[in-house]
C-alpha positions as CSV (number, residue, x, y, z in Angstrom):
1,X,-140.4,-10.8,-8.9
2,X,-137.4,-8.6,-9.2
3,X,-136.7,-6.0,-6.7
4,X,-139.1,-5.3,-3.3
5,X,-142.4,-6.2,-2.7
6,X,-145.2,-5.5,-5.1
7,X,-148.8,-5.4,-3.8
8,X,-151.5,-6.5,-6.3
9,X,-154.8,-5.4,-6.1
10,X,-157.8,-6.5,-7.8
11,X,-161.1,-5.4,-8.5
12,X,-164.2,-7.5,-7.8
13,X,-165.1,-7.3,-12.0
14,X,-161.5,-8.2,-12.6
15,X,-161.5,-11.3,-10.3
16,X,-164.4,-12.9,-11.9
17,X,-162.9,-12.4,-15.4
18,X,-159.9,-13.4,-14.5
19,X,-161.2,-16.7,-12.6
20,X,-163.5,-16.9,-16.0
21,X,-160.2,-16.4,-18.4
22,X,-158.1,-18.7,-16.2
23,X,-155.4,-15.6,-15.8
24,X,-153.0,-16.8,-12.9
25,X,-151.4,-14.6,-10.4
26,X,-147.9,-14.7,-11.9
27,X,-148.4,-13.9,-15.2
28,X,-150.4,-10.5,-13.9
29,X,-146.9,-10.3,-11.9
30,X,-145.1,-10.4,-14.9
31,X,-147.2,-7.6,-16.9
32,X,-146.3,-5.8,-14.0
33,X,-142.7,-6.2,-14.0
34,X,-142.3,-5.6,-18.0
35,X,-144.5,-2.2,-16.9
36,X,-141.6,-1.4,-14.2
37,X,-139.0,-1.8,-17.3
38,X,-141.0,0.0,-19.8
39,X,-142.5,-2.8,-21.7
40,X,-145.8,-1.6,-22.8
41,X,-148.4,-1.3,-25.7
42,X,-149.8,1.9,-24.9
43,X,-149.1,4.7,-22.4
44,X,-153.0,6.1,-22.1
45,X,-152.2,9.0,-20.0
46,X,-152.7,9.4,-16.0
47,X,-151.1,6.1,-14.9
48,X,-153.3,3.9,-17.7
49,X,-151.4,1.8,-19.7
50,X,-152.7,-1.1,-21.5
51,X,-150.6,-4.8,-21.7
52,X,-151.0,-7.9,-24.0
53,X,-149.5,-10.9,-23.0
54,X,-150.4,-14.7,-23.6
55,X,-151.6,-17.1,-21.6
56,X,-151.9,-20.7,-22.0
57,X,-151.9,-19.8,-26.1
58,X,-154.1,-16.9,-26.0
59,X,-154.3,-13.3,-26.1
60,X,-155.1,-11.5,-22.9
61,X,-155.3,-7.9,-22.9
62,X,-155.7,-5.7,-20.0
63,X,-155.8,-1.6,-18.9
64,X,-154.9,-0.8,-15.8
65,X,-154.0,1.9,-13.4
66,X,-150.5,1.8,-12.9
């Protein structure tokens, strides 16, 4: 990752899907750092934003508090 640390937290919920989707650790990171640069679909308000990325050839979309 670019820069300092980043600290990831997950929710319970959000583990189990992603364990269910197969979402790996580093492309979360990634959302993450395209948020940082100001890569995002949708700017919800408060600190929500929503990201779509791809993962092993399919969609994965996510909202999170960032």
């Amino acid at each position: 990752m670019s820069g300092g640390n980043v600290r990831l937290f997950k929710t319970k919920w959000f583990m189990r899907y992603a364990r269910q989707e197969r979402l790996e650790d580093h492309s979360l990171c990634d959302a993450i750092e395209r948020a940082e640069r100001g890569l995002v679909d949708a700017d919800l308000g408060s600190g929500i934003i929503k990201q779509r990325w791809r993962e092993q050839g399919k969609a994965v979309r996510a909202v999170t508090d960032y």
